[in-house]
N, C-alpha and C positions, 0 to 999 in steps of 0.2 A: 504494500500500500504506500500509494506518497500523499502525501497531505500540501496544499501550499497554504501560505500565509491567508489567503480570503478564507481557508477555512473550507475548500474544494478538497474530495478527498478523491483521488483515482486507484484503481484494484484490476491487478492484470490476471486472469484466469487461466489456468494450464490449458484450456479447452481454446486460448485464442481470445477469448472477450474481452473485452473493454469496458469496467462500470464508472462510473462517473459520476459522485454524488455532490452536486451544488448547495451553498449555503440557505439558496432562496427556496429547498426543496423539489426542487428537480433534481432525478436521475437519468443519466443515459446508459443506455448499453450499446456498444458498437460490436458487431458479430465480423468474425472472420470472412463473411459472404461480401462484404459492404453495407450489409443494412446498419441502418442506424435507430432505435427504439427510444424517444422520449418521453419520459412520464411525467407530467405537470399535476403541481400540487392540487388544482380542481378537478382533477379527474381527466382530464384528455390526454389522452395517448399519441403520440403522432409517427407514425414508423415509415422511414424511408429506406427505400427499395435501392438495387445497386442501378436499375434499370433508370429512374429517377422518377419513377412513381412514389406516388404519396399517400399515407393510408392513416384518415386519422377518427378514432374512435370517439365520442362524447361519451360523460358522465350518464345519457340517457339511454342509450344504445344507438344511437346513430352513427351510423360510419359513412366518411364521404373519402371518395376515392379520386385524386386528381392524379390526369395521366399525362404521358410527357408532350402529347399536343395540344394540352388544354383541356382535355375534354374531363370533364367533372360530373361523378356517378355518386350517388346522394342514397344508400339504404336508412331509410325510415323504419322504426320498429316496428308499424302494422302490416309492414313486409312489404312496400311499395318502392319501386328502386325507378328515380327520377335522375335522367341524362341530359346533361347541359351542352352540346356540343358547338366546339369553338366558334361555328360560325351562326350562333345565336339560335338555334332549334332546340326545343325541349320537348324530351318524349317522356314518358309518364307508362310505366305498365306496372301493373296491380295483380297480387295474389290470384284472382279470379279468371285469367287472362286478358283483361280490358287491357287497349292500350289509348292513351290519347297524345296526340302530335299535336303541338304548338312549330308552328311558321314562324320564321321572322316577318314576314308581311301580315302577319295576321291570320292567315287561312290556320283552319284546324282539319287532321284527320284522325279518328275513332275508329277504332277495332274492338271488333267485341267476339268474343269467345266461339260463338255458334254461324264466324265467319263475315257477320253483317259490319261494313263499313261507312263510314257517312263521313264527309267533308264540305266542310263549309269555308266560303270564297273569303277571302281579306276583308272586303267590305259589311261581310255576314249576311246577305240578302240571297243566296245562293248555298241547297245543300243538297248534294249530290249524295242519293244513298242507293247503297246495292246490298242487295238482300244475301243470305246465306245459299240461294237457288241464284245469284250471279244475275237476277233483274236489277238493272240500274232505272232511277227515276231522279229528276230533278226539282226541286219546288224551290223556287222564287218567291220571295215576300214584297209583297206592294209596299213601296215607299210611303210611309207616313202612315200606313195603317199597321201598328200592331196592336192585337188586344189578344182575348182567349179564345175568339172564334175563328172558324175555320176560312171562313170568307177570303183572309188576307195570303190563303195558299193557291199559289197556280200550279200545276202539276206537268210536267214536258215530260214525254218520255222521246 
């Protein structure tokens, strides 16, 4: 063990490890692979990959996973695993198999489990949906009329 004067205490393992005990209550472990393990005193964990992925746990159970192009994967504890990809898409799939796509323009597309997909335009006046038998239909909503009746749907196929 060496100790320095802050009071930082470091400990070399016959196995290769590296611990690393800070005065503020951080520990690190550096593994012979390259990964590096940070333990912060509120509970988060932040483990880095030799690859340069980044993997970091919350006190809650959330872990969010940022990769070396940016792209950043988000596991939520109700088991919903939401993807940020670099060029501003977010996809959203859910225990059940539902998926929902977020566009950077806006448009959204929905998948749902028994195959049936729906998409709707940037604008949201436009939602293209195709059934789990592969019937696609479009319906258009009249400018300035939304309420709860059906009146305000045009149906194109």
């Amino acid at each position: 063990m060496t100790q320095l004067a802050d009071g930082t205490k470091t400990f070399k393992l016959p196995s290769g490890q590296t611990l690393v005990n800070y005065p503020d209550g951080r520990r690190v472990q550096r593994n012979p692979d390259g990964t590096t393990i940070t333990r912060h005193t509120n509970g988060i964990q932040i483990a880095t990959l030799p690859n340069g992925v980044v993997n970091t746990k919350h006190p809650d159970g959330r872990v969010v996973q940022i990769e070396v192009d940016g792209t950043k994967i988000e596991r939520l504890v109700n088991g919903v695993v939401v993807t940020y990809l670099p060029d501003g898409i977010i996809i959203a799939k859910y225990k059940d198999g539902h998926t929902v796509q977020r566009n950077v323009d806006g448009s959204k597309i929905e998948s749902f489990p028994d195959g049936r997909v729906e998409q709707t335009s940037s604008c949201g006046r436009y939602v293209t949906k195709r059934d789990k038998d592969g019937k696609t239909s479009t319906i258009r909503v009249k400018p300035g009329v939304l309420d709860d009746s059906i009146d305000h749907l045009l149906v194109e196929e």
